[in-house]
PAZAPA-4460 file (N, C-alpha, C; in steps of 0.05 Angstrom, whole numbers, plus 32768, in hexadecimal, padded with zeros to 4 digits):
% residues 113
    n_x    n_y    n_z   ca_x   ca_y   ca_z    c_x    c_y    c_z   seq   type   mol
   7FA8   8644   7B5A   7FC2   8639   7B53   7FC0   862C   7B37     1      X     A
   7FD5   862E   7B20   7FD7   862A   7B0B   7FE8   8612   7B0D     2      X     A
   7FE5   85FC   7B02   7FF7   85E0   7AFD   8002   85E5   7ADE     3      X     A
   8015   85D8   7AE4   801B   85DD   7AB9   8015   85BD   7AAE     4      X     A
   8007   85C6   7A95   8007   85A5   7A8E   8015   8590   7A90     5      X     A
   8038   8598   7A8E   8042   857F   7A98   804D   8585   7AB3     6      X     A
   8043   8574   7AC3   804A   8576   7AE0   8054   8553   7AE9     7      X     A
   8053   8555   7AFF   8065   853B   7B0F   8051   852B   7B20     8      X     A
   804F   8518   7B23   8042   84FF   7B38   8058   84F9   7B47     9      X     A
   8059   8502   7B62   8065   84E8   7B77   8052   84D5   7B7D    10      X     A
   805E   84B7   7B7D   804A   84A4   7B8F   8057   849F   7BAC    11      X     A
   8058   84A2   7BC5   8065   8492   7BD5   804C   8485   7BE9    12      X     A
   805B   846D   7BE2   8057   8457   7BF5   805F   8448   7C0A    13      X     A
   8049   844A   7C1A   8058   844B   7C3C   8043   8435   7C42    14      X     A
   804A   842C   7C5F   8032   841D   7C74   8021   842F   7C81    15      X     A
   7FFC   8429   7C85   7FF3   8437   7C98   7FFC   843D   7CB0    16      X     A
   800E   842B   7CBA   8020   842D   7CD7   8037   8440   7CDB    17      X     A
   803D   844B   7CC3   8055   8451   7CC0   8053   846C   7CD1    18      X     A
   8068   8478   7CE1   805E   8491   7CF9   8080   84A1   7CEB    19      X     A
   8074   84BC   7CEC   8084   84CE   7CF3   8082   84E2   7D00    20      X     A
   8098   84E8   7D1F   809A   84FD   7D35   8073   84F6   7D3E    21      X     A
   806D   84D8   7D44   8054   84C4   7D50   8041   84CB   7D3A    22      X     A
   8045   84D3   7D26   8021   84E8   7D17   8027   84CA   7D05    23      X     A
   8008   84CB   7CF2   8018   84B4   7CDC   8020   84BF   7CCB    24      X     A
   8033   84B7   7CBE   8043   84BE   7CAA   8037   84C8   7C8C    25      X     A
   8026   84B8   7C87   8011   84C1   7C6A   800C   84E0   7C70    26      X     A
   8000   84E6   7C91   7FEA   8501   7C9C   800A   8515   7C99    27      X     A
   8023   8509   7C9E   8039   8523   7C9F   803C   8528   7C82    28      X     A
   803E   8517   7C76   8042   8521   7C53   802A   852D   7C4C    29      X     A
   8016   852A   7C4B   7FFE   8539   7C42   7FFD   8552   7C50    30      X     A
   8003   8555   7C6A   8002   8578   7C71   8025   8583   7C68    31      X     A
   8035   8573   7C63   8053   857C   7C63   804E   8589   7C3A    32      X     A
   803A   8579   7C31   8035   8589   7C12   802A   859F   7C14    33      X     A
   8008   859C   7C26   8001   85BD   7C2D   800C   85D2   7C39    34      X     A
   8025   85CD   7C46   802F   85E1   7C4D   8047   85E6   7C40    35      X     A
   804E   85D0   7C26   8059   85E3   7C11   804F   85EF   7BFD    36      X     A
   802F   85F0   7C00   801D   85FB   7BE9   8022   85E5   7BC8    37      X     A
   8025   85CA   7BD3   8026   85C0   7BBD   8000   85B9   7BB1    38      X     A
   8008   85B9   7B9A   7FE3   85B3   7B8B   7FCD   85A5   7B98    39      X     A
   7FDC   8589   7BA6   7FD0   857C   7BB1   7FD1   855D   7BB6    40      X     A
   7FCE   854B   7BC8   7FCD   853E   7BD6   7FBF   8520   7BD3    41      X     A
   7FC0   850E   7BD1   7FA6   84FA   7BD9   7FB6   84E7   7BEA    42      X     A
   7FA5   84D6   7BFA   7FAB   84C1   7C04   7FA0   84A6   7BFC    43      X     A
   7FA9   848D   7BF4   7F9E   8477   7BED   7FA2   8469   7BFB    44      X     A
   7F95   8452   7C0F   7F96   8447   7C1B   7F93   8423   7C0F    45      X     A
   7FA7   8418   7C07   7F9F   83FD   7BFF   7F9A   83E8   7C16    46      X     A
   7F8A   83CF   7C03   7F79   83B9   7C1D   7F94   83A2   7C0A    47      X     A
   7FA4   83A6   7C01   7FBE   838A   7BF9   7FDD   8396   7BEA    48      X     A
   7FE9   8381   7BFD   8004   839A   7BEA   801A   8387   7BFD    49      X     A
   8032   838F   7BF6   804B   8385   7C00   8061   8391   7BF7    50      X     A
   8071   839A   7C05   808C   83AE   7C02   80A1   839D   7BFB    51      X     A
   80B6   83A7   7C00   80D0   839E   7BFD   80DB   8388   7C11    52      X     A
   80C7   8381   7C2E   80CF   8365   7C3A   80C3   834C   7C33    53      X     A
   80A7   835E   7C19   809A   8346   7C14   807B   8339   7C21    54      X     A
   8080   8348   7C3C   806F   833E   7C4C   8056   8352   7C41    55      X     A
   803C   833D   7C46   8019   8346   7C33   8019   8354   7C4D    56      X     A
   8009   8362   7C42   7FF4   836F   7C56   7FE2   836E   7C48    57      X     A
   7FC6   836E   7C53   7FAA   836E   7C49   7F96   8370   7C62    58      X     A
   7F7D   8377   7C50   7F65   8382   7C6A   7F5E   8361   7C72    59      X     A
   7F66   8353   7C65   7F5A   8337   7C69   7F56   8331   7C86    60      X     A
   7F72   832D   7C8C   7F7B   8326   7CA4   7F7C   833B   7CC2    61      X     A
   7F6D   8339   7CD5   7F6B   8345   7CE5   7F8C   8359   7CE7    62      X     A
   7F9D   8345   7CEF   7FB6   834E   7CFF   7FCB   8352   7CE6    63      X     A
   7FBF   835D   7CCB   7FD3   8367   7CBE   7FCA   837F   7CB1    64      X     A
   7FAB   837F   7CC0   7F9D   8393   7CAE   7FA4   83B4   7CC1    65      X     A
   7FB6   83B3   7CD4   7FC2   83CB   7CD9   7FD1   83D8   7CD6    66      X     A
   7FDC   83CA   7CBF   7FFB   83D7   7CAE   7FF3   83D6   7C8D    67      X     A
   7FD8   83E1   7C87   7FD5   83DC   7C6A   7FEE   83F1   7C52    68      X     A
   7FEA   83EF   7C43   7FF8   83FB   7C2E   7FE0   8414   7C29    69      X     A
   7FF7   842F   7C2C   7FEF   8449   7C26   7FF9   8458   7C0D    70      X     A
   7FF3   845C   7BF8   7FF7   8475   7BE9   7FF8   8491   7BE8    71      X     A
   8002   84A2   7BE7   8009   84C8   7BEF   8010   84C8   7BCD    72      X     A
   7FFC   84D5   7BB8   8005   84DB   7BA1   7FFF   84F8   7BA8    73      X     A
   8011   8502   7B94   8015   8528   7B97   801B   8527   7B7C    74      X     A
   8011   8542   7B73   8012   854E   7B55   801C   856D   7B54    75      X     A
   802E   8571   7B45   8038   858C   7B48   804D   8585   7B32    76      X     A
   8057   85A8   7B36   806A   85B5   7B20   8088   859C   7B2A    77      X     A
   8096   859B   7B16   80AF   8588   7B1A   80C0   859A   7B34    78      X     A
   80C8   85B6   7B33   80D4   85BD   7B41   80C7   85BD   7B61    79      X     A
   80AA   85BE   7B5A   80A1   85BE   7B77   80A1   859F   7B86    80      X     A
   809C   8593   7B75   80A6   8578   7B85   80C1   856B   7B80    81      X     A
   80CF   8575   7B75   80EA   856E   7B79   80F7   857A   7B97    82      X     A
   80F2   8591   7B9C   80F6   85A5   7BBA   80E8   8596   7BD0    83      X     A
   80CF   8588   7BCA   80C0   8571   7BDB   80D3   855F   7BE8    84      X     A
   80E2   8553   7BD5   80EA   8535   7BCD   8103   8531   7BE9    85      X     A
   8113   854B   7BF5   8124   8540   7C09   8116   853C   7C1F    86      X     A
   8108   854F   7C28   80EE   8546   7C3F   80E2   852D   7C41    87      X     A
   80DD   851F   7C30   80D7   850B   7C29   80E2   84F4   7C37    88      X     A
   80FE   84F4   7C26   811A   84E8   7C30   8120   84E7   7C4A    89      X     A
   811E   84F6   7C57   811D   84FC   7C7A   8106   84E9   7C88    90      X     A
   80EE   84EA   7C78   80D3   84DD   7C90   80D7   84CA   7C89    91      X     A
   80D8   84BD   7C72   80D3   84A3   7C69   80DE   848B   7C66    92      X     A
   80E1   847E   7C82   80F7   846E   7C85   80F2   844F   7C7A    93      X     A
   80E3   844A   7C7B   80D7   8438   7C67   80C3   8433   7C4D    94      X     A
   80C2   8433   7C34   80AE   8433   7C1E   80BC   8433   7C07    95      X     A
   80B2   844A   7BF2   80BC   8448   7BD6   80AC   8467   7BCA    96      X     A
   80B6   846E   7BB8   80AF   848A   7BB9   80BA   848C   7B98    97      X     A
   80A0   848B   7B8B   80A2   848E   7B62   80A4   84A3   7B5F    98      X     A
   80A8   84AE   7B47   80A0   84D4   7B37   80A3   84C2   7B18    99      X     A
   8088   84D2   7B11   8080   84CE   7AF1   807B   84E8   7AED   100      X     A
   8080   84F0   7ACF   8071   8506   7ABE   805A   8505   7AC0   101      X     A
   8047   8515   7AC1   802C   8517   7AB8   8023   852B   7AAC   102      X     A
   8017   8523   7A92   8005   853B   7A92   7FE6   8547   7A98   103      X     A
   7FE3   855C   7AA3   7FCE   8566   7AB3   7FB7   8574   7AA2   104      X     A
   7FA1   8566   7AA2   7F8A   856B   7A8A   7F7B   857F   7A9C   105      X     A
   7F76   857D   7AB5   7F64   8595   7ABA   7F6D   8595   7AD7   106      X     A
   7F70   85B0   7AEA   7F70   85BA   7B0E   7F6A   85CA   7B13   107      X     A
   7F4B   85C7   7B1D   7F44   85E3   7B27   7F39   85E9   7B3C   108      X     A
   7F34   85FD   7B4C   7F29   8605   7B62   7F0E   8614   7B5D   109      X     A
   7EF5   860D   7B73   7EDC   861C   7B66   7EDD   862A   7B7A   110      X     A
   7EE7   8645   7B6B   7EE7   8660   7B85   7ED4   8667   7B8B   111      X     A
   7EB6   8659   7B85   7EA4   8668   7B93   7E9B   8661   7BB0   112      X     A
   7EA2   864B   7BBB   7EA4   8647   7BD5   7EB4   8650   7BF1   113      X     A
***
């Protein structure tokens, strides 16, 4: 797969808790990109953070450390994650969800494996 130098970042940001149709929600967006053949995927899992009610979460605390703050960044062509972006809209009933330009210095696959 070829990326073009300038391509797109989604960030969305969700809770580790966050469930969609019971799966967690981070694991449906990460296979909902591979099975649109988007570039690819990561998950970030943060230990401090607070949304839009305000309320911390952090690993600190036993009983808040089960709703940490998750990251899903994806990199791809603008049109391929723009076609992403209603799916999105549908699972994600609570978070926040960026797109920046980027440009892409190197992606590659080592076909010899």
């Amino acid at each position: 797969m070829k990326l073009p130098s300038e391509a797109y970042l989604i960030r969305i940001y969700v809770g580790e808790s966050d469930k969609y149709n019971g799966k967690p929600l981070y694991e449906v967006i990460v296979n909902e990109a591979r099975r649109q053949h988007l570039a690819g995927a990561t998950v970030l899992r943060g230990f401090l953070g607070f949304g839009a009610n305000s309320r911390i979460h952090t690993s600190k605390l036993l009983r808040l450390s089960e709703d940490l703050p998750v990251v899903v960044e994806i990199v791809d062509a603008q049109e391929k994650i723009e076609a992403f972006l209603p799916g999105l809209d549908e699972m994600i009933k609570e978070g926040m969800i960026t797109m920046e330009k980027v440009k892409v210095i190197v992606y590659r696959h080592n076909s010899r494996s």
